[in-house]
C-alpha positions as CSV (number, residue, x, y, z in Angstrom):
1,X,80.5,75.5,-31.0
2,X,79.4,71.9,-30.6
3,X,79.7,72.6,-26.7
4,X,78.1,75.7,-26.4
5,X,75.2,73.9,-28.3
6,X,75.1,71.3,-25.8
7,X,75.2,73.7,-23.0
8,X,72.6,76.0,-23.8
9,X,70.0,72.8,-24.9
10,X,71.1,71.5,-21.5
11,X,70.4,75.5,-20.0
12,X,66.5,75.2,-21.8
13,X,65.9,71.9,-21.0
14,X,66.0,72.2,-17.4
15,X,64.2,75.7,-17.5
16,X,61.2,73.8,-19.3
17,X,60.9,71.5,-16.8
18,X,58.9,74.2,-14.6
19,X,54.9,74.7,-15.4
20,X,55.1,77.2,-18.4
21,X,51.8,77.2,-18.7
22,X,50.4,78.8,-15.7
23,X,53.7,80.5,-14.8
24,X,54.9,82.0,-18.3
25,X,58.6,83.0,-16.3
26,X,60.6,79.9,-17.0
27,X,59.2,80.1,-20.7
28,X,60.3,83.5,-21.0
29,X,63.8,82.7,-19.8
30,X,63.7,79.8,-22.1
31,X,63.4,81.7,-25.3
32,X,65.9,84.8,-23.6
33,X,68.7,82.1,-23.6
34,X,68.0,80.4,-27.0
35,X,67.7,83.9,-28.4
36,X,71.0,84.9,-27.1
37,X,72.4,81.7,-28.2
38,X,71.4,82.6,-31.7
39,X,72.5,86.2,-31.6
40,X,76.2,84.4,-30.9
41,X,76.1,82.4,-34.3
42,X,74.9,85.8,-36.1
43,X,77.6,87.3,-34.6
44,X,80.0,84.9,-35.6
45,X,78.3,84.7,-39.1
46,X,79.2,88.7,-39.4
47,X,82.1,88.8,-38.4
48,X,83.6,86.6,-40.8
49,X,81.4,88.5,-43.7
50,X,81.7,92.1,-42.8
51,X,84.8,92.2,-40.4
52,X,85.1,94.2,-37.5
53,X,84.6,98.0,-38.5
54,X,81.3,99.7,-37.3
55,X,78.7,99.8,-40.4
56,X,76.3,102.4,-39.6
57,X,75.4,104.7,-37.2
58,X,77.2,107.9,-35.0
59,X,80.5,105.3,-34.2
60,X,80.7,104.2,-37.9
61,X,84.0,103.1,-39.0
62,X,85.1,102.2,-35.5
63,X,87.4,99.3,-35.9
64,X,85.8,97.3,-33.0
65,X,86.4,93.6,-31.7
66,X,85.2,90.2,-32.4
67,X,83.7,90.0,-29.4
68,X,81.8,92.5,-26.7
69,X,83.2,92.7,-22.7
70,X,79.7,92.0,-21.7
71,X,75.8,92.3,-23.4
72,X,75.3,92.1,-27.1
73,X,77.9,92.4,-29.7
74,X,76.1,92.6,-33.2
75,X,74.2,95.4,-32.9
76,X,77.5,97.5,-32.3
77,X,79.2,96.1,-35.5
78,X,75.9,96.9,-37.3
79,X,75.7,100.3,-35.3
80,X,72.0,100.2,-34.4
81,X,73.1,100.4,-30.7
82,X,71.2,102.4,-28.5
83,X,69.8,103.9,-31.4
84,X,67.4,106.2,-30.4
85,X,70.4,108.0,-28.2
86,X,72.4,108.8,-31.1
87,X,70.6,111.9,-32.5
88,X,70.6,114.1,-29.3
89,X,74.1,112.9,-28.8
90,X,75.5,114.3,-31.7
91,X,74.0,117.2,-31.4
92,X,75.4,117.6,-28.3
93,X,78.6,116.9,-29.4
94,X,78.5,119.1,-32.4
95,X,77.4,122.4,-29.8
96,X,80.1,121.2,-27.4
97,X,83.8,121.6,-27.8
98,X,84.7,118.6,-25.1
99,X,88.1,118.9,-23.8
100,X,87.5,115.7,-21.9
101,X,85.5,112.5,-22.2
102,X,84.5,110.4,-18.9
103,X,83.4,107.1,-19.4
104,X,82.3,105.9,-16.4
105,X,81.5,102.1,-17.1
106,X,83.4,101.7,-20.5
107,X,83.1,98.4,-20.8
108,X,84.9,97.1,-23.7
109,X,85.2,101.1,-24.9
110,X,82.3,101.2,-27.8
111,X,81.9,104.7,-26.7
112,X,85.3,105.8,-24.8
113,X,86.9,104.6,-27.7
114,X,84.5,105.6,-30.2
115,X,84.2,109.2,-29.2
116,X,87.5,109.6,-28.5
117,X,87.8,109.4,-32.9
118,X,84.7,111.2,-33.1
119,X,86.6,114.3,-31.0
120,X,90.1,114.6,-32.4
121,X,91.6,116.7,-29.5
122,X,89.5,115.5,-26.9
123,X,91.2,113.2,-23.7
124,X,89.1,110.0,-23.1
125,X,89.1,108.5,-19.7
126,X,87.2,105.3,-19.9
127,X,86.6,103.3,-16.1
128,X,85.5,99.8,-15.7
129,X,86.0,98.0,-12.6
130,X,86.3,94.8,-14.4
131,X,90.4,94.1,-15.2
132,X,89.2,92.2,-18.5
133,X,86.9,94.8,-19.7
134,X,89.6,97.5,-19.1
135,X,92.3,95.2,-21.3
136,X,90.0,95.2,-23.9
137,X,89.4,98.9,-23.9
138,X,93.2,99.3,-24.2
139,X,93.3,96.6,-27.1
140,X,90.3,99.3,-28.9
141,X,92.3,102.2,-28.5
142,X,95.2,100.5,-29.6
143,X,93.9,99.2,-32.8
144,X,92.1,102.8,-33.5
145,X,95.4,104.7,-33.2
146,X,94.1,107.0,-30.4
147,X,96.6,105.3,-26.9
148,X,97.9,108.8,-26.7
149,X,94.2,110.0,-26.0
150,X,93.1,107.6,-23.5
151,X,93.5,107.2,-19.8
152,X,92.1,103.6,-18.3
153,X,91.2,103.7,-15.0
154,X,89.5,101.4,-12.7
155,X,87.0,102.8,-9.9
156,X,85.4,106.2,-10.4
157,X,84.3,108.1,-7.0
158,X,82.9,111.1,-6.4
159,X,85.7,113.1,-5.7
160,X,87.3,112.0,-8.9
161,X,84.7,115.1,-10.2
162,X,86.5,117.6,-9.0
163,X,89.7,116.8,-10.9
164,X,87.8,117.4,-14.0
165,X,85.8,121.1,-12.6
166,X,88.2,123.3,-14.5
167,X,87.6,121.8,-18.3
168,X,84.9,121.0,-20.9
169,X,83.9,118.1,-20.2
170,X,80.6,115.1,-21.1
171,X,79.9,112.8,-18.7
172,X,78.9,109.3,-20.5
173,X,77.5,107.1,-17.3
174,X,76.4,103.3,-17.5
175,X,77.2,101.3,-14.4
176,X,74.2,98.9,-14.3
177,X,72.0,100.9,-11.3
178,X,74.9,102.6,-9.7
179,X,74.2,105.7,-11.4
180,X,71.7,106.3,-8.4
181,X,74.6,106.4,-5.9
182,X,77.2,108.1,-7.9
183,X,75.7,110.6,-9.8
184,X,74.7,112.8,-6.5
185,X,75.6,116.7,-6.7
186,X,75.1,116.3,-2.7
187,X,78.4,114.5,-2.7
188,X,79.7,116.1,-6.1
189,X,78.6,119.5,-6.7
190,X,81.1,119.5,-9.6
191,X,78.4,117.6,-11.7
192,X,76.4,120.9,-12.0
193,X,78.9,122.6,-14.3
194,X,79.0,119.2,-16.4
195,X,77.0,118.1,-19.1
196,X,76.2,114.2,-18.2
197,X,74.8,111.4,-20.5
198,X,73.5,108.8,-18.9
199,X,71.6,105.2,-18.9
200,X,69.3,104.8,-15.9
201,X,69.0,101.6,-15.8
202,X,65.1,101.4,-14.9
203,X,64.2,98.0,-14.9
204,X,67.2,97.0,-12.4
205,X,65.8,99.4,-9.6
206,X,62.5,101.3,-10.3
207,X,62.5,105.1,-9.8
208,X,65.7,105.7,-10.8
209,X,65.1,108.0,-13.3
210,X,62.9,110.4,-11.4
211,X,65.3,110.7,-9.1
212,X,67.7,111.6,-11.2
213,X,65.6,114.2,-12.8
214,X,64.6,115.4,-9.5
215,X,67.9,115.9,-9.0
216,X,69.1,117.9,-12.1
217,X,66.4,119.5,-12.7
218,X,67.7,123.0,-11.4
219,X,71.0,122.7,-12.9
220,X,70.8,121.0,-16.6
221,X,68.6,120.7,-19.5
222,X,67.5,117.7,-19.8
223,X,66.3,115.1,-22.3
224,X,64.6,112.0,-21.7
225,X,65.1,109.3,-24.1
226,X,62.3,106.7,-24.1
227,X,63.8,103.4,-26.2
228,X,61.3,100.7,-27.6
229,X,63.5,98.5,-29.3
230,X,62.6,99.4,-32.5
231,X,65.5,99.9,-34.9
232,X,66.2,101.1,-38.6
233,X,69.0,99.7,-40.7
234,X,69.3,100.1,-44.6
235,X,72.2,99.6,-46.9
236,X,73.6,96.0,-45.7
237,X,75.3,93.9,-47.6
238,X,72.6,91.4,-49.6
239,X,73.7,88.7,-47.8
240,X,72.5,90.4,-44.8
241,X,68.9,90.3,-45.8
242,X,69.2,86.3,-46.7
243,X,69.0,85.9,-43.2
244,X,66.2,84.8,-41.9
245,X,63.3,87.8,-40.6
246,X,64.1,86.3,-37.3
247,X,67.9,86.7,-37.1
248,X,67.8,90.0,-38.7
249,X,65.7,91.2,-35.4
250,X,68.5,89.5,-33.1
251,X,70.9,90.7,-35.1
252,X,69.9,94.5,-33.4
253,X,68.2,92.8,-30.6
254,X,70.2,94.8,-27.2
255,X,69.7,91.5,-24.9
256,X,67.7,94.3,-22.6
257,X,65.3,92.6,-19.9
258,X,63.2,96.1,-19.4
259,X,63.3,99.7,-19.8
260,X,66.8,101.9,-19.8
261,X,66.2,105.4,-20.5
262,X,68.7,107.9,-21.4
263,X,69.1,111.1,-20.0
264,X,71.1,113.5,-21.4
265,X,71.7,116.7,-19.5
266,X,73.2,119.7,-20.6
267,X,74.5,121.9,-17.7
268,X,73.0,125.1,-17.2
269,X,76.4,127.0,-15.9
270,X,78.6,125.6,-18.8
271,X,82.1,125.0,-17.8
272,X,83.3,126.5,-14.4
């Protein structure tokens, strides 16, 4: 930890040594990166208290990892991620008898994994085009007992859609922006018979998600899911709330730069 210390003092040193007076940026990035820095020593912190098993929230008792693929880590053991998704999900979910899951930027396989226990004779197929983030997602469904339920796979395209036309099937989308290109019922006029879930990632390239509800507008449902970072977590441990006010807020803080809506989207045709 000593070098990571060293690092990351080294990282903020040589960001303060713009003007952060007149050009707030550098200071900004300065407090991102020693904010992140801390949110890896909660992590740690919780890990050896509480273990590894999902707390609260609609993934609860998800036996995850010690550490994420990529992005934050604590507020998925503490289940306060992405929050204010979680409602309209499971009600989805609970009006929906999935046949098939689709993750389609899985990561380390929070959700293929997770809702892959949450749907007992559902088929997850969680994608990631990173090879470390799909070895994780193996080592997940490994240690939750559902392997025989899960089918890695790297790229997604949009002719992979068609393979799925013929079941009940959700859609669960986050590829950093390349939602935009993907998600196109132009190239994949399968998507309007499936229900789709997914994070338009806003603040990466503006306009996203009016294009995407421009685009499904005729054929789903839809819900727009506005997130403000605000969180709500009861019932932890009592060590939990000897933390410091400021590590409890990075201990659910998402590491987000900007605005990612969720849109979930409930096909109007059902199934084919």
């Amino acid at each position: 930890m000593t070098n990571l210390t060293d690092r990351v003092t080294t990282d903020v040193l040589n960001i303060l040594k713009n003007d952060v007076i007149s050009k707030p940026a550098p200071l900004i990035r300065a407090l991102r990166h020693l904010a992140k820095w801390r949110s890896l020593l909660i992590q740690n912190t919780i890990v050896e208290r509480n273990g590894t098993v999902v707390s609260h929230g609609l993934l609860s008792g998800l036996d995850f990892l010690k550490a994420s693929a990529e992005g934050c880590h604590v507020a998925k053991l503490l289940g306060t991620y992405e929050q204010p998704m979680h409602a309209p999900l499971k009600a989805l979910l609970d009006q929906s008898a999935y046949q098939i899951i689709i993750n389609i930027g899985c990561a380390e396989g929070y959700y293929a994994v997770g809702l892959a226990r949450l749907l007992k004779d559902a088929v997850s197929y969680a994608y990631d085009t990173d090879p470390r983030a799909r070895n994780a997602c193996q080592e997940l469904a490994e240690k939750n007992n559902v392997t025989e339920r899960m089918v890695v796979g790297e790229l997604f395209s949009h002719s992979d859609f068609a393979r799925f036309s013929e079941k009940k099937c959700l859609v669960f989308c986050d590829i950093e922006g390349a939602e935009r290109e993907l998600l196109d019922p132009r190239l994949a006029p399968e998507l309007a018979a499936l229900d789709i879930v997914v994070e338009s990632h806003e603040c990466l390239i503006p306009g996203t998600t009016e294009l995407l509800l421009n685009r499904f507008s005729d054929t789903h449902d839809i819900i727009k899911i506005e997130d403000n970072g605000m969180r709500e977590l009861s019932g932890m441990p009592s060590w939990f709330y000897e933390f410091a006010h400021l590590d409890q807020l990075l201990s659910v803080w998402e590491w987000r730069s900007g605005p990612t809506p969720w849109l979930i989207m409930r096909s109007k045709q059902g199934s084919v």
